[in-house]
C-alpha positions as CSV (number, residue, x, y, z in Angstrom):
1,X,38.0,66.3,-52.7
2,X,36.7,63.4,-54.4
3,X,37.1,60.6,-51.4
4,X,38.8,61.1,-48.2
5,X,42.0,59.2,-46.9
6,X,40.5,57.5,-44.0
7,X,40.5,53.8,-45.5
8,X,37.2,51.6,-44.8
9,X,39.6,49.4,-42.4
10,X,40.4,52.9,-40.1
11,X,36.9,53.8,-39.9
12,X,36.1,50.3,-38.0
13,X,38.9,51.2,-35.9
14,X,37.2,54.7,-34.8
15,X,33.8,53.0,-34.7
16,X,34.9,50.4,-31.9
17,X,37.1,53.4,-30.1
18,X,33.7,55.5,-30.4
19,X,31.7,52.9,-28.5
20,X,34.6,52.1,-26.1
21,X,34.1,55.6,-25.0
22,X,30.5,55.3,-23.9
23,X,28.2,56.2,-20.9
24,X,28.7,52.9,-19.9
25,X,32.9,53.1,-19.2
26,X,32.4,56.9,-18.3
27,X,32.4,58.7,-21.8
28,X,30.1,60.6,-23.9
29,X,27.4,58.9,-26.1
30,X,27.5,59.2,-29.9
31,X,25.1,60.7,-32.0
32,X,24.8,59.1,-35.9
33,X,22.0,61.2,-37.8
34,X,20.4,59.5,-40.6
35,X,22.0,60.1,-44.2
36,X,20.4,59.3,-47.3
37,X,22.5,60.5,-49.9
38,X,26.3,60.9,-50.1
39,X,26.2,64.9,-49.7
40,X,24.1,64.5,-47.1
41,X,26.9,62.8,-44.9
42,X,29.5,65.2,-45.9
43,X,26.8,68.0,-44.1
44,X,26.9,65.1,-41.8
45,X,30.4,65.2,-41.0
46,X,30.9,68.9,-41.4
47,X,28.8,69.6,-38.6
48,X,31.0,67.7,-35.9
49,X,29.1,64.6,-35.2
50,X,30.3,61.1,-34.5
51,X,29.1,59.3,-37.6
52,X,26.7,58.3,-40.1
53,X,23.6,56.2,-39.7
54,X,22.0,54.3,-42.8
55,X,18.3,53.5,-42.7
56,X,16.7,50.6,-44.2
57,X,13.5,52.3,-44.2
58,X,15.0,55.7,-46.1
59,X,17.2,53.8,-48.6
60,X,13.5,52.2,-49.5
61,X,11.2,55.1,-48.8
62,X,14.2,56.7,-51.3
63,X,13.2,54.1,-54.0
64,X,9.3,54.9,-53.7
65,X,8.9,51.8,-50.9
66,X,7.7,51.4,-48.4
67,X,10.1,50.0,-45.3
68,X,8.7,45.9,-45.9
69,X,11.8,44.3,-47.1
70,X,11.2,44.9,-50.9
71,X,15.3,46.1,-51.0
72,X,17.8,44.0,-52.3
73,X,21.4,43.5,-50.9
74,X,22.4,44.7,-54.0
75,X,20.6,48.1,-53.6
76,X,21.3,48.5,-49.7
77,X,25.0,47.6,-50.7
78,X,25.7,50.0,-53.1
79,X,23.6,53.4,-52.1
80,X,25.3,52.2,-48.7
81,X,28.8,52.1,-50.3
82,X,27.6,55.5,-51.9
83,X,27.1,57.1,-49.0
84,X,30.0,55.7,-46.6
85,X,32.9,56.8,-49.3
86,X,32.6,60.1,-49.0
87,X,33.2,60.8,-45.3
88,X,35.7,60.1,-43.2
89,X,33.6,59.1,-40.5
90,X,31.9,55.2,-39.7
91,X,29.0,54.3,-40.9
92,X,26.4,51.6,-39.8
93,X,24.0,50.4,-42.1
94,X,20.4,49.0,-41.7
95,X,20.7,45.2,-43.1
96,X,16.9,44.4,-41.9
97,X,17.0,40.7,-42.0
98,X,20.4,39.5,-43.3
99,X,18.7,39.2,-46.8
100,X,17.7,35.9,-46.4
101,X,19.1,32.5,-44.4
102,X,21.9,32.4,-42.2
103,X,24.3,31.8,-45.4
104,X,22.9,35.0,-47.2
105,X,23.5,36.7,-43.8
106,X,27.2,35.6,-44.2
107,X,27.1,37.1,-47.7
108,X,25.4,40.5,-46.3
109,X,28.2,41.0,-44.1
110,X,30.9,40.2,-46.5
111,X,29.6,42.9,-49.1
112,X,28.5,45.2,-46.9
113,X,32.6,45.1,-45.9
114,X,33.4,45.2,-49.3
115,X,31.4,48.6,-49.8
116,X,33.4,50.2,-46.9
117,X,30.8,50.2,-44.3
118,X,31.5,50.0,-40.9
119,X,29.6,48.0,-39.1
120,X,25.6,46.8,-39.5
121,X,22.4,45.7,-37.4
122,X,20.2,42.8,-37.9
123,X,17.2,42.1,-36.6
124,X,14.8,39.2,-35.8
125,X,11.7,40.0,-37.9
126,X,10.7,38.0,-40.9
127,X,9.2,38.9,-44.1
128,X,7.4,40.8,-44.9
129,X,9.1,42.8,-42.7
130,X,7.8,46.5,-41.4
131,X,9.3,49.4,-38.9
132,X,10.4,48.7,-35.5
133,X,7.9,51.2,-34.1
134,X,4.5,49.9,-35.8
135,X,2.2,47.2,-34.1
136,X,1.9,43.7,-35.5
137,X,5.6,42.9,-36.1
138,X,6.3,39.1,-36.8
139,X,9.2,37.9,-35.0
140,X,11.8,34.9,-35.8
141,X,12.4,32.3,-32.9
142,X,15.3,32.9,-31.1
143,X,17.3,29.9,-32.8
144,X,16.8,31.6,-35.7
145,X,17.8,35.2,-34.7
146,X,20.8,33.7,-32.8
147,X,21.7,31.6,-36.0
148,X,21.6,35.2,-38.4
149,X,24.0,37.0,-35.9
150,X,26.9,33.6,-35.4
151,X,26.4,33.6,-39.4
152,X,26.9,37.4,-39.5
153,X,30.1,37.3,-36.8
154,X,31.7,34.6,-38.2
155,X,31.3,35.6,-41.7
156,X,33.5,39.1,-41.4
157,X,36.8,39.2,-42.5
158,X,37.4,42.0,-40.3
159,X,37.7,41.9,-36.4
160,X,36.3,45.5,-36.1
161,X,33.6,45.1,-38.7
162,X,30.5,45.9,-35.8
163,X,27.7,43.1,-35.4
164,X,25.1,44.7,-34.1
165,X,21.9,42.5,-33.3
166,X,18.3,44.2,-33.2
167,X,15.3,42.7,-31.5
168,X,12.0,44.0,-31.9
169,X,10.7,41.4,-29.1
170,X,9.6,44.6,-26.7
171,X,6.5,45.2,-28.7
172,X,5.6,41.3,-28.6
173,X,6.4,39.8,-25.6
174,X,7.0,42.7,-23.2
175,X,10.2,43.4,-22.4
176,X,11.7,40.6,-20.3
177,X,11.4,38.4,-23.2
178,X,13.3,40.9,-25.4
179,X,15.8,41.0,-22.6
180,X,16.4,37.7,-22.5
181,X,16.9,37.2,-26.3
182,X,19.4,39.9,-25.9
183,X,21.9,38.2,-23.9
184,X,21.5,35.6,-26.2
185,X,21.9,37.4,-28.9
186,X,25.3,39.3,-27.9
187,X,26.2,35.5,-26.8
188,X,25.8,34.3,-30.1
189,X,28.5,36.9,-31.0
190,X,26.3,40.6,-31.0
191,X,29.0,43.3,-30.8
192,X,26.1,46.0,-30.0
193,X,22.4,46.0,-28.9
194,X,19.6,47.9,-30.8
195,X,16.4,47.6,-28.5
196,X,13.9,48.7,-30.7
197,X,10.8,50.9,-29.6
198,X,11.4,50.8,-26.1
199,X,8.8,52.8,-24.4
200,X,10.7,54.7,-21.8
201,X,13.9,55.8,-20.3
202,X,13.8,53.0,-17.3
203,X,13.0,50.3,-20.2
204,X,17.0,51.5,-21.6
205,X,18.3,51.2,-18.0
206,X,17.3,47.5,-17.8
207,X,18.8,46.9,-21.2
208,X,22.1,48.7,-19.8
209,X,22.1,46.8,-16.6
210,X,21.4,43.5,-18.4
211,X,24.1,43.2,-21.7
212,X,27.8,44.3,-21.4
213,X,28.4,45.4,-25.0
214,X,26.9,48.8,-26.5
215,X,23.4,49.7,-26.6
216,X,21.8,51.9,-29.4
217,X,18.7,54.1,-29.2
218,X,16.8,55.2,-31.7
219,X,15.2,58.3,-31.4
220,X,12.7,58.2,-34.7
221,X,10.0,61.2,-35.2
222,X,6.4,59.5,-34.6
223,X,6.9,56.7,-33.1
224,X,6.7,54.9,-29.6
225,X,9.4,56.4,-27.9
226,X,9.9,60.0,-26.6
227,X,12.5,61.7,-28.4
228,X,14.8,62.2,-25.7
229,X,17.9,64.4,-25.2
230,X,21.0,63.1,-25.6
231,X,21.5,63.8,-21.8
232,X,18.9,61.7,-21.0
233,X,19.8,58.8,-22.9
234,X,23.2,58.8,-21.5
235,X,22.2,58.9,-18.3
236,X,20.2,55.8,-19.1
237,X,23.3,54.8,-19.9
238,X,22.9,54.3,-24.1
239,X,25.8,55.2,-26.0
240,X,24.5,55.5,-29.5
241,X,21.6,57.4,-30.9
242,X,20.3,57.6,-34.1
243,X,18.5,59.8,-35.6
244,X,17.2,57.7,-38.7
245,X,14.2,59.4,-40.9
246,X,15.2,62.8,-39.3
247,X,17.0,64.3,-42.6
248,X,14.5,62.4,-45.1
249,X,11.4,64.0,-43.6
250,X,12.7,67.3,-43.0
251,X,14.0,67.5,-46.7
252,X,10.8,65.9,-48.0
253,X,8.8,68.7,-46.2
254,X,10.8,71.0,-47.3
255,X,10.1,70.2,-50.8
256,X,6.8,69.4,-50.2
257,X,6.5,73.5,-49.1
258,X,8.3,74.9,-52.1
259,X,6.4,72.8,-54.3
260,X,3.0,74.4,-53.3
261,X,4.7,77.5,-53.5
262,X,5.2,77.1,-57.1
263,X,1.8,75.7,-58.1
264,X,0.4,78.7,-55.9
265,X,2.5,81.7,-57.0
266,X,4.0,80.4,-60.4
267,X,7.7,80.7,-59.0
268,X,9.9,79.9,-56.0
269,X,10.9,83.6,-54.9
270,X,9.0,82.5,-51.9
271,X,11.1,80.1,-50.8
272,X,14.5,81.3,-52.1
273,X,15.6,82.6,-48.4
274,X,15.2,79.3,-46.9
275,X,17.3,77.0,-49.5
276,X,21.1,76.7,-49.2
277,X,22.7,78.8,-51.7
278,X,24.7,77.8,-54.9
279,X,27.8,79.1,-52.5
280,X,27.5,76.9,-49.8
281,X,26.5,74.2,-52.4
282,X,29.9,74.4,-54.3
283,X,31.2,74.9,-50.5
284,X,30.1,71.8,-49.3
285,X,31.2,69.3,-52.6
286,X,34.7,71.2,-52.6
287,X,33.7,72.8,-55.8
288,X,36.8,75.0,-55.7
289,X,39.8,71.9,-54.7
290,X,39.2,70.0,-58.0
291,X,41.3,72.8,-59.3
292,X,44.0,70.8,-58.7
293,X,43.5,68.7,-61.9
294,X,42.4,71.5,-63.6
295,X,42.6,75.4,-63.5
296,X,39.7,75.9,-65.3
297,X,37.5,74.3,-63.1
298,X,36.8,76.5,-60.5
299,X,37.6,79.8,-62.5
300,X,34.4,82.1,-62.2
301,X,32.3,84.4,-60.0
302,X,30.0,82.0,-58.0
303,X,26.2,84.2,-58.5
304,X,24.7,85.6,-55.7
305,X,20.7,85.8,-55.7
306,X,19.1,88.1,-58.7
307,X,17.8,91.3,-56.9
């Protein structure tokens, strides 16, 4: 009801005892699926997984954007903040660039804390920026990433608050150049390392072999890398995967169905089956708890489907 107990501070607590507990020191890895709105990380959460992940690219494909930096801290901030709140699990968010020089990157970090979040990634693109799996990506010199991620670490006020760098140097200059601006990177103060758009599972087990601090995957729907299981992955020795877009498209498609339905039949009835019912609905937001400031708040019949 309303916003659950676990403060912002515990959920960077579990966040760093998550990734304690990876493939790398003989635990499980984590899966964080992509939420874009708060009551999508309450499904999220109800269905048992580690925590949520926070996409650049959907918080400005949300907006009508496309994913080339046209976001604002601001925004990111506060649809992040949105979305954190109302689970009790951690959640990383996509800070692209740091919003700017290494002082705006200090800023980033400290409102991106503020909003509750757990822990953020950025990477070493510049503007205009585009997604980690398309071709043509322009990347920062490694003075410059490495001077974003020290701004980032020594800008949080919170020990467990997560750094997590990003390079996208793989599709660039191969991958022992992105290898080697990831041990820079986690020595400039990285807590975690995305490798973006690796192109297979051995590309992941030089990653593993060559950083000691977390590594993500990101397992994105049409892009460079095979989606892999999370068996796979582990045994590659990751310990985070995200699934970023994953929700957006399928709920975009799903809309996208049920909108031709109408324009083709003049109703829904079609589609009725398939959509989550007013039940589950009122199930998932805790329709019937907020009785507790009011008894006649939750005091009817919920309808079942017209037959």
């Amino acid at each position: 009801m309303l916003y659950p107990s676990t403060t912002p501070a515990q959920k960077r607590q579990d966040l760093r005892k998550l990734l304690s507990d990876g493939p790398r020191n003989g635990g499980s890895i984590k899966q964080f699926p992509g939420a874009f709105t708060p009551i999508s990380a309450k499904l999220i959460e109800e269905k048992g997984f580690d925590g949520v992940y926070i996409s650049g690219a959907v918080l400005a494909n949300e907006l009508g954007f496309p994913d080339i930096g046209l976001t604002t801290l601001t925004e990111v901030a506060q649809r992040a903040g949105q979305i954190a709140r109302v689970t009790n699990l951690p959640a990383i968010v996509d800070a692209d660039t740091g919003f700017g020089e290494p002082m705006n990157v200090a800023r980033t970090v400290q409102e991106l804390e503020d909003a509750g979040l757990a822990g953020c990634h950025i990477e070493d693109q510049f503007n205009p920026k585009r997604c980690g799996h398309l071709d043509n990506k322009n990347i920062v010199d490694e003075d410059t990433a490495i001077q974003r991620i020290r701004a980032a670490a020594e800008a949080r006020r919170d020990k467990n608050f997560l750094i997590m760098a990003r390079t996208d140097l793989r599709g660039v200059d191969g991958l022992e150049a992105a290898i080697s601006r990831m041990r820079a990177l986690v020595d400039a103060g990285a807590d975690a390392i995305f490798p973006e758009a690796m192109k297979d599972l051995g590309e992941f087990e030089a990653v593993r072999a060559a950083v000691d601090v977390p590594v993500l995957a990101n397992m994105t729907e049409f892009g460079k890398s095979k989606l892999y299981t999370t068996d796979e992955l582990s045994g590659a020795g990751v310990d985070l995967v995200i699934y970023p877009v994953t929700l957006l498209r399928s709920s975009l498609g799903a809309m996208e169905r049920v909108l031709d339905g109408i324009e083709a039949d003049g109703t829904q009835e079609a589609s009725v089956d398939d959509m989550l019912t007013r039940a589950r609905l009122y199930e998932l937001v805790d329709y019937e708890a907020y009785n507790t400031f009011d008894t006649g708040i939750f005091n009817f019949e919920v309808p079942e489907r017209f037959q």
